[in-house]
PDB file of the backbone (N, CA, C, O) and the ligand in Angstrom, with CONECT records:
HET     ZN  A 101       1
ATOM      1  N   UNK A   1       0.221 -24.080   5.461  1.00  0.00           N
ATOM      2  CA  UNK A   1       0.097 -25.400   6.095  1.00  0.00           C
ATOM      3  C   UNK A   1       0.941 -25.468   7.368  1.00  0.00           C
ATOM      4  O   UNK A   1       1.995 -24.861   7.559  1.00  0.00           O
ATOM      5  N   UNK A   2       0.310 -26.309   8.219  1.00  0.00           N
ATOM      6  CA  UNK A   2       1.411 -25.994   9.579  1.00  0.00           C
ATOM      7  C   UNK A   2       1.815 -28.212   9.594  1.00  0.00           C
ATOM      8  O   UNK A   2       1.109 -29.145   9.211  1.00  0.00           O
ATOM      9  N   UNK A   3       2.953 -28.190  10.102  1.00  0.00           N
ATOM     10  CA  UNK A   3       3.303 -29.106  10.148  1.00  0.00           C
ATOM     11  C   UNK A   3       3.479 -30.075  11.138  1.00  0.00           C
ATOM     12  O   UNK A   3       4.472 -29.879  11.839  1.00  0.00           O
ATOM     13  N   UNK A   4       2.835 -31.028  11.395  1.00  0.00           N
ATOM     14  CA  UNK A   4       2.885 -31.340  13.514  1.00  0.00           C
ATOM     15  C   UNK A   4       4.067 -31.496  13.808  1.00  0.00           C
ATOM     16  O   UNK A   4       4.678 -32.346  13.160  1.00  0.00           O
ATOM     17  N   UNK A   5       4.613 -30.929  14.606  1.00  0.00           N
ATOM     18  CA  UNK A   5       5.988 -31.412  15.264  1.00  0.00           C
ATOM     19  C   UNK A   5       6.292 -32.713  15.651  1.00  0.00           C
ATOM     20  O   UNK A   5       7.444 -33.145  15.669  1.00  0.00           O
ATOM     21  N   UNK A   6       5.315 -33.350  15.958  1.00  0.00           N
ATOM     22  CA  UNK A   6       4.999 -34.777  16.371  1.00  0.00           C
ATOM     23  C   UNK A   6       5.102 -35.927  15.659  1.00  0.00           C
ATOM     24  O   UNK A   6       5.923 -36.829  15.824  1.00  0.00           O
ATOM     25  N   UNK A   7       4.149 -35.843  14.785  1.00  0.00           N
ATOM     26  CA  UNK A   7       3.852 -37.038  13.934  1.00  0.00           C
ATOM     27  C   UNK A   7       4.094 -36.881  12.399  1.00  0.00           C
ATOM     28  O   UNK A   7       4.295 -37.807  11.613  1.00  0.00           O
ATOM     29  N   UNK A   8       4.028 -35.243  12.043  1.00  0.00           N
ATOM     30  CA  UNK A   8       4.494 -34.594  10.896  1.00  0.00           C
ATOM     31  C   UNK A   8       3.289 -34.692   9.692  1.00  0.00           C
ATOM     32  O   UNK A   8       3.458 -34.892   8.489  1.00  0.00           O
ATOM     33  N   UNK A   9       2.001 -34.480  10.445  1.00  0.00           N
ATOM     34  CA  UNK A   9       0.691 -34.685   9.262  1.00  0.00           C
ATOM     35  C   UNK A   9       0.647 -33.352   8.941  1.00  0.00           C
ATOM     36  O   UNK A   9       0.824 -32.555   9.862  1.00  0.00           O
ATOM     37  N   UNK A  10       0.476 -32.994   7.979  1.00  0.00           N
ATOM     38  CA  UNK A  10       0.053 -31.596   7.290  1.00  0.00           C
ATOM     39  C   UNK A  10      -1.096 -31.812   7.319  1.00  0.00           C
ATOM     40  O   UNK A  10      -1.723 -32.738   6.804  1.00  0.00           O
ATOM     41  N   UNK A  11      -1.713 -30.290   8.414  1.00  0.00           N
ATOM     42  CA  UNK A  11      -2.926 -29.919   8.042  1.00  0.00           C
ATOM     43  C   UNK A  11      -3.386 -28.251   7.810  1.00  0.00           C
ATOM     44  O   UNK A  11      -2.477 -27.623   8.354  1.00  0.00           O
ATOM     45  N   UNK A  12      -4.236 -27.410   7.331  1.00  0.00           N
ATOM     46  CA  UNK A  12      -4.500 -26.196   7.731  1.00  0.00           C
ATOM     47  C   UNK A  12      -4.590 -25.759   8.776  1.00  0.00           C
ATOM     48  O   UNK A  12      -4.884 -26.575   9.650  1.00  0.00           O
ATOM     49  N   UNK A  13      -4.442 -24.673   9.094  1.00  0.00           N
ATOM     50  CA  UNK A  13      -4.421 -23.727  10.440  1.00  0.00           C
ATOM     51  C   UNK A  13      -6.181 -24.022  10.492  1.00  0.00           C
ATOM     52  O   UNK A  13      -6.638 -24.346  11.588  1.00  0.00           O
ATOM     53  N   UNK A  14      -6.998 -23.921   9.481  1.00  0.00           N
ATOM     54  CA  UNK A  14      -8.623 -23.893   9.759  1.00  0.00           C
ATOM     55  C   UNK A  14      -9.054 -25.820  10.296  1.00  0.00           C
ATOM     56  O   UNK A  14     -10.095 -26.083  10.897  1.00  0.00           O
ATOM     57  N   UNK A  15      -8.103 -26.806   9.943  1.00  0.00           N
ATOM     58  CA  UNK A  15      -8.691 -28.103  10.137  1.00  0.00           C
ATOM     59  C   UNK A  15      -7.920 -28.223  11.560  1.00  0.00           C
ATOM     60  O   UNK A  15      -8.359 -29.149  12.243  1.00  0.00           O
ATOM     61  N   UNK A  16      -7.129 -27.670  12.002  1.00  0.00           N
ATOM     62  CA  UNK A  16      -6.300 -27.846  13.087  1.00  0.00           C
ATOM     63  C   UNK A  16      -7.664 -27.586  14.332  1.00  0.00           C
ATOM     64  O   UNK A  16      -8.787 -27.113  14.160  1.00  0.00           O
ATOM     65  N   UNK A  17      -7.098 -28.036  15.400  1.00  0.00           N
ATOM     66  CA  UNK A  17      -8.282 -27.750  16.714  1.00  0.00           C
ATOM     67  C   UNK A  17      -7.475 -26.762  17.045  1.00  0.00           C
ATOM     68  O   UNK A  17      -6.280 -26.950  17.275  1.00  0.00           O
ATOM     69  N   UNK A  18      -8.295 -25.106  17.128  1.00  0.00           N
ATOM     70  CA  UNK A  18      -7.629 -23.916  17.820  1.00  0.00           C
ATOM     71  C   UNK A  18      -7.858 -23.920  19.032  1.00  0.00           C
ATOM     72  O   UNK A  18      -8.755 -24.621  19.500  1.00  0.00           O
ATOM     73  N   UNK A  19      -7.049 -23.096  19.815  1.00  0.00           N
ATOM     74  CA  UNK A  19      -7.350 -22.288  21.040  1.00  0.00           C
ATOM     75  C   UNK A  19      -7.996 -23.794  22.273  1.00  0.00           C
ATOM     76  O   UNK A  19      -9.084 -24.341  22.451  1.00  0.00           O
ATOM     77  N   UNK A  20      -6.702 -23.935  22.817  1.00  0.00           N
ATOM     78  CA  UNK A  20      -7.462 -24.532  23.955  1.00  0.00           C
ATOM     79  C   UNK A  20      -8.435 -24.259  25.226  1.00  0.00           C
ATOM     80  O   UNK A  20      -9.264 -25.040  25.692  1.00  0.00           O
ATOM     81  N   UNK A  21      -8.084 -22.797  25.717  1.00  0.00           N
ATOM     82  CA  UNK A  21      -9.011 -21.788  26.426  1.00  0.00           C
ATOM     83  C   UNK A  21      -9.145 -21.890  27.998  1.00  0.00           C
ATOM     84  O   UNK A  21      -9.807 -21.428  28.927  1.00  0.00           O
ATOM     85  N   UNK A  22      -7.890 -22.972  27.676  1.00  0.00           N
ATOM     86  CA  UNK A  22      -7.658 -23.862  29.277  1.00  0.00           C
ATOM     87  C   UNK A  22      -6.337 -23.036  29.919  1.00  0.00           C
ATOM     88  O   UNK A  22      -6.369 -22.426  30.988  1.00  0.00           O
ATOM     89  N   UNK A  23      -5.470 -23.122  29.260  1.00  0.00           N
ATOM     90  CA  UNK A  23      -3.801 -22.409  29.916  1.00  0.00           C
ATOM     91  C   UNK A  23      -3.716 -21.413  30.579  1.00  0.00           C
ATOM     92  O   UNK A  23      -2.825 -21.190  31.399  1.00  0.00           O
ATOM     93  N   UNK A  24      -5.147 -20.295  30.151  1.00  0.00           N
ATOM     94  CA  UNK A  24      -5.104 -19.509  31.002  1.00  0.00           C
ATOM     95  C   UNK A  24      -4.158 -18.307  30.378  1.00  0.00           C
ATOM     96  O   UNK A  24      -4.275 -17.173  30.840  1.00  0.00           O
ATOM     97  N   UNK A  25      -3.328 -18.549  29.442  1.00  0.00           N
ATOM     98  CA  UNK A  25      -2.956 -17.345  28.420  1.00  0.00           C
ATOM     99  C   UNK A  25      -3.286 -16.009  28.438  1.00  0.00           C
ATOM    100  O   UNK A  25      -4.452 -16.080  28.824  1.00  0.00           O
ATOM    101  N   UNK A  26      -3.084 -15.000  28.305  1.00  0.00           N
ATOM    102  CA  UNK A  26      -3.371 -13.374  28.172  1.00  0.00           C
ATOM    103  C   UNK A  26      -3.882 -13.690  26.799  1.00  0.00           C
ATOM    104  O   UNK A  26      -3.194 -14.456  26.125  1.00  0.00           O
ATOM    105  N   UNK A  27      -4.838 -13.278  26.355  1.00  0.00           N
ATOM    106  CA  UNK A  27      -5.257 -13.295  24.986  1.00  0.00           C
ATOM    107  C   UNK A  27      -5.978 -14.654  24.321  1.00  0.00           C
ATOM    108  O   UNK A  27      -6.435 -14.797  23.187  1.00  0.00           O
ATOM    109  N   UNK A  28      -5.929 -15.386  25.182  1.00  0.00           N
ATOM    110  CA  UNK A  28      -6.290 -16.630  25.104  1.00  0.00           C
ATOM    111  C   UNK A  28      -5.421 -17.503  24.143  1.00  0.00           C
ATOM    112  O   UNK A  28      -4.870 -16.762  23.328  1.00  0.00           O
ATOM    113  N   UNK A  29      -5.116 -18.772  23.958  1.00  0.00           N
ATOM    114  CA  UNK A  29      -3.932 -19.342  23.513  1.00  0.00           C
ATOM    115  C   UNK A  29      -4.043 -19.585  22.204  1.00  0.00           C
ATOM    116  O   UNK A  29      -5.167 -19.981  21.898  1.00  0.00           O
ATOM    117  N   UNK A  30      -3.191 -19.481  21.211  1.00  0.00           N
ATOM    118  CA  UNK A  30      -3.277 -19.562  20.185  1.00  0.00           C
ATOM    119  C   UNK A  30      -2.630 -20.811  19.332  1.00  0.00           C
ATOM    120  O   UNK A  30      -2.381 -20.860  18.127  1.00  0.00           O
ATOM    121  N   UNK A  31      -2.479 -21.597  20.141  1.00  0.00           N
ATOM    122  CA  UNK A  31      -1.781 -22.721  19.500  1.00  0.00           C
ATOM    123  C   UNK A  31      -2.593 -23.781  18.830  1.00  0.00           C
ATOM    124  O   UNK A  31      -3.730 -23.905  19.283  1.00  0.00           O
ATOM    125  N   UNK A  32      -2.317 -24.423  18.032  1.00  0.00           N
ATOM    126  CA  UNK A  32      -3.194 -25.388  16.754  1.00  0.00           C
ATOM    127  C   UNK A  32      -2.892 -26.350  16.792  1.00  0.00           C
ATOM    128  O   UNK A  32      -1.874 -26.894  16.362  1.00  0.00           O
ATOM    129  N   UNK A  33      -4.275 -26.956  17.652  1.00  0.00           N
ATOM    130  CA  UNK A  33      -3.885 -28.460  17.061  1.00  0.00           C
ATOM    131  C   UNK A  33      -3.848 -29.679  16.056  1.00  0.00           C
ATOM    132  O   UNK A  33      -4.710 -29.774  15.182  1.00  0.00           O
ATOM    133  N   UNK A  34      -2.559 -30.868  16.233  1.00  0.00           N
ATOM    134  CA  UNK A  34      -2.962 -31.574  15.298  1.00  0.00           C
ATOM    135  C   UNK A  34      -4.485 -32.522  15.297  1.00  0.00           C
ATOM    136  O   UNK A  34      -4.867 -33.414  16.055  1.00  0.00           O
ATOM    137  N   UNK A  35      -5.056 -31.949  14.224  1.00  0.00           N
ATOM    138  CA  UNK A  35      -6.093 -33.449  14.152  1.00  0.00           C
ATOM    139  C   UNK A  35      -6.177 -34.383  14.306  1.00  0.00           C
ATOM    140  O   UNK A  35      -7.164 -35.120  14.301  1.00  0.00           O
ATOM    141  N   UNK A  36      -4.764 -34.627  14.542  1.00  0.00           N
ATOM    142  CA  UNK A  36      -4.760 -36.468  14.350  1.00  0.00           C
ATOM    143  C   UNK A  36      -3.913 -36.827  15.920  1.00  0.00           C
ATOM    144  O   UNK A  36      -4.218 -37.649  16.783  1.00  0.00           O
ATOM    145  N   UNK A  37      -3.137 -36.172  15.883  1.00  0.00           N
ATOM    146  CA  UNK A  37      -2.616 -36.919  17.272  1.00  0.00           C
ATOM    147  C   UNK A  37      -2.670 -35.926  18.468  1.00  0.00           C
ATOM    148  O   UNK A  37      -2.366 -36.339  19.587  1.00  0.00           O
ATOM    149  N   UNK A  38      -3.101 -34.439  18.247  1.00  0.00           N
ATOM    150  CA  UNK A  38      -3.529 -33.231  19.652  1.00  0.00           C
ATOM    151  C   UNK A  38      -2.330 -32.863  19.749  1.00  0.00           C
ATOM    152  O   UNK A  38      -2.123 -32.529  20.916  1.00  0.00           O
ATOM    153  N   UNK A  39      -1.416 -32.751  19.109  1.00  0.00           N
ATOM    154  CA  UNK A  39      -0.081 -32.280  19.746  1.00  0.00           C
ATOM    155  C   UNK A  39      -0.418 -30.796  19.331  1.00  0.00           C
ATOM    156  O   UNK A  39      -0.950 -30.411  18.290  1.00  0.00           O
ATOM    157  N   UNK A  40       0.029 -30.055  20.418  1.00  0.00           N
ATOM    158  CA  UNK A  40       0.043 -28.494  20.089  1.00  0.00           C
ATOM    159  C   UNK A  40       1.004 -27.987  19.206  1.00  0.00           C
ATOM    160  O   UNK A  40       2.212 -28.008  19.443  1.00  0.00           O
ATOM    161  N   UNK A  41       0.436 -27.481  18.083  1.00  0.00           N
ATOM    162  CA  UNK A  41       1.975 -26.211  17.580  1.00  0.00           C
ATOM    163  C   UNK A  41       1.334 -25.086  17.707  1.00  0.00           C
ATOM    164  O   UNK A  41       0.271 -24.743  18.225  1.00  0.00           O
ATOM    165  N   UNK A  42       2.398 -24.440  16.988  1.00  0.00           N
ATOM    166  CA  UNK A  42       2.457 -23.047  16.671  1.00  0.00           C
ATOM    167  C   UNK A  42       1.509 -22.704  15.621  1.00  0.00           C
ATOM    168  O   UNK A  42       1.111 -23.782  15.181  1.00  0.00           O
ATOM    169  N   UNK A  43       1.035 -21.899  15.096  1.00  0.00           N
ATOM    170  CA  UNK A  43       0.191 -21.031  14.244  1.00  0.00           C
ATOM    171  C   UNK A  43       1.459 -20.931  13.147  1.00  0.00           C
ATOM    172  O   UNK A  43       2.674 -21.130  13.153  1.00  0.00           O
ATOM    173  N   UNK A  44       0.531 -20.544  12.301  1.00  0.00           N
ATOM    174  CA  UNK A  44       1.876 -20.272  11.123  1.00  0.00           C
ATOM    175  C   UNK A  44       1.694 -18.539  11.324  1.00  0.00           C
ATOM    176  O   UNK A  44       0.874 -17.705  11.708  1.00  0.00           O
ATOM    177  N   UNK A  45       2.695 -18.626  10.926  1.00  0.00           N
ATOM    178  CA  UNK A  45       3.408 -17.086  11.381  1.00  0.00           C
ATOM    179  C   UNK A  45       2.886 -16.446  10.222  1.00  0.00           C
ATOM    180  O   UNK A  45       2.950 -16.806   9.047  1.00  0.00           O
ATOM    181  N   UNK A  46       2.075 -14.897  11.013  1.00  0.00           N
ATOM    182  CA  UNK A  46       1.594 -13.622  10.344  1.00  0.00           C
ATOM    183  C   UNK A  46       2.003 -13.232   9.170  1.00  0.00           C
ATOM    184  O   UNK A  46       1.278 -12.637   8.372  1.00  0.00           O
ATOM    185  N   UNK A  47       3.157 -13.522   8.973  1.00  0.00           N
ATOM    186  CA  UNK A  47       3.877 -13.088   7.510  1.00  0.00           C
ATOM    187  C   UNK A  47       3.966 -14.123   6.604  1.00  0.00           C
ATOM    188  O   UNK A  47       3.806 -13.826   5.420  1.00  0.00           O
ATOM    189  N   UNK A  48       4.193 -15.309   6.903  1.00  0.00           N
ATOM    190  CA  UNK A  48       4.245 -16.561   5.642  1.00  0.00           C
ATOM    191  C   UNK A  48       2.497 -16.333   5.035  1.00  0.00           C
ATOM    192  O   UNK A  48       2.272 -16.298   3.826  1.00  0.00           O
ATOM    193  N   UNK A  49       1.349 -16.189   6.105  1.00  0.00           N
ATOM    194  CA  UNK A  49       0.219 -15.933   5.577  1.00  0.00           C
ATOM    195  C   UNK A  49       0.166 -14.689   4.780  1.00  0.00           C
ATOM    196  O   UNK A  49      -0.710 -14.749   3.916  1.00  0.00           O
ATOM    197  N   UNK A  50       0.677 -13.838   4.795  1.00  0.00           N
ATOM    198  CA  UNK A  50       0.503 -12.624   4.214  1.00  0.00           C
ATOM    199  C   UNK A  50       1.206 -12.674   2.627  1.00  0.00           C
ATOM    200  O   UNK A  50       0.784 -12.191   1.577  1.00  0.00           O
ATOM    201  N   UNK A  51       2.590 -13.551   2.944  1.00  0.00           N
ATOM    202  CA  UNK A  51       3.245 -14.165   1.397  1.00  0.00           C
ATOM    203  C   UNK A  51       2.391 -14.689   0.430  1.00  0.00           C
ATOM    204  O   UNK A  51       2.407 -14.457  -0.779  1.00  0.00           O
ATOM    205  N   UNK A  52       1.459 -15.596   1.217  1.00  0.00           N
ATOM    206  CA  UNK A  52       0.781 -16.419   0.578  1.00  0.00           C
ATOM    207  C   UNK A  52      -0.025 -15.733  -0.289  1.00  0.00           C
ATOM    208  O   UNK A  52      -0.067 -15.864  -1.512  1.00  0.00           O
ATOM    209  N   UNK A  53      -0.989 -14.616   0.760  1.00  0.00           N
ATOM    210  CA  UNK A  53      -2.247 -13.688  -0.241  1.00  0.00           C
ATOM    211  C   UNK A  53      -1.364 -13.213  -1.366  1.00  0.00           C
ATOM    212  O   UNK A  53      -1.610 -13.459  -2.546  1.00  0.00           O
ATOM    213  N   UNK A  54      -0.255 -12.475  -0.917  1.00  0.00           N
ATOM    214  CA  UNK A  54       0.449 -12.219  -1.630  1.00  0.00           C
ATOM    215  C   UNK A  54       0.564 -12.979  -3.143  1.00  0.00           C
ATOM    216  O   UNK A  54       0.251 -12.360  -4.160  1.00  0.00           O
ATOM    217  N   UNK A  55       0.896 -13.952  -3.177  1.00  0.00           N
ATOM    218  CA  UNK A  55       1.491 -14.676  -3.963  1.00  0.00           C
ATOM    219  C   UNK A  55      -0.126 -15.021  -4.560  1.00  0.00           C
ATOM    220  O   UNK A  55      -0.163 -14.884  -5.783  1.00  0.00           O
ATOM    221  N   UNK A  56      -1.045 -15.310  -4.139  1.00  0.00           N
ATOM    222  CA  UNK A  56      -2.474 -16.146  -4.290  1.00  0.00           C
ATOM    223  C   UNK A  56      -3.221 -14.249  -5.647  1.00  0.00           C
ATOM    224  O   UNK A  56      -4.042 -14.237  -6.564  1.00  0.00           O
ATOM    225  N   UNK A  57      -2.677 -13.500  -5.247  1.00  0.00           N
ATOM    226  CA  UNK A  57      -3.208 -12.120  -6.108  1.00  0.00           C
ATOM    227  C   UNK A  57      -2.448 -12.279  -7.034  1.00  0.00           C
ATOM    228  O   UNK A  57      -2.914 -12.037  -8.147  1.00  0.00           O
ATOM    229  N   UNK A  58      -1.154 -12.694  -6.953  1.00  0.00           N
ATOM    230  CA  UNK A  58      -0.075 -12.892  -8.376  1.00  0.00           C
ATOM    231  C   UNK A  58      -0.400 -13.220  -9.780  1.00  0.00           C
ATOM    232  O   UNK A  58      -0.175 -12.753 -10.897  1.00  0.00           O
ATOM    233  N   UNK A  59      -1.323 -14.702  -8.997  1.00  0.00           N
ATOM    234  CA  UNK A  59      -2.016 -15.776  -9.964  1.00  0.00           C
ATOM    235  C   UNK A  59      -2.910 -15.655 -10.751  1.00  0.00           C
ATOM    236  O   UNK A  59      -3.295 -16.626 -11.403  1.00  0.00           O
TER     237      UNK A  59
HETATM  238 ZN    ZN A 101       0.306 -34.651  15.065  1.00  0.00          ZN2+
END
């Protein structure tokens, strides 16, 4: 779950609005937005996702 810096709504990295395609970024931008109010964050980081599968095969 990524958390808005902003307004603090929890949503998924998949309900978030990705990639604005505007900034002009190398790789194109990867930041996620909130659904609810557009504030940009961060992606959740490569490894908390990988904990997760991790943890999601445990079960
Ligand atoms: Zn927000």
């Amino acid at each position: 779950m990524i958390r808005c810096g902003y307004c603090g709504y929890e949503f998924s990295e998949e309900e978030g609005i990705r990639g604005c395609g505007k900034c002009g970024k190398p790789g194109g931008c990867r930041m996620v937005r909130c659904p609810r109010c557009f504030y940009e964050n961060l992606p959740e980081p490569g490894t908390v996702k990988k904990m997760k599968k991790l943890l999601e095969k445990l079960k």
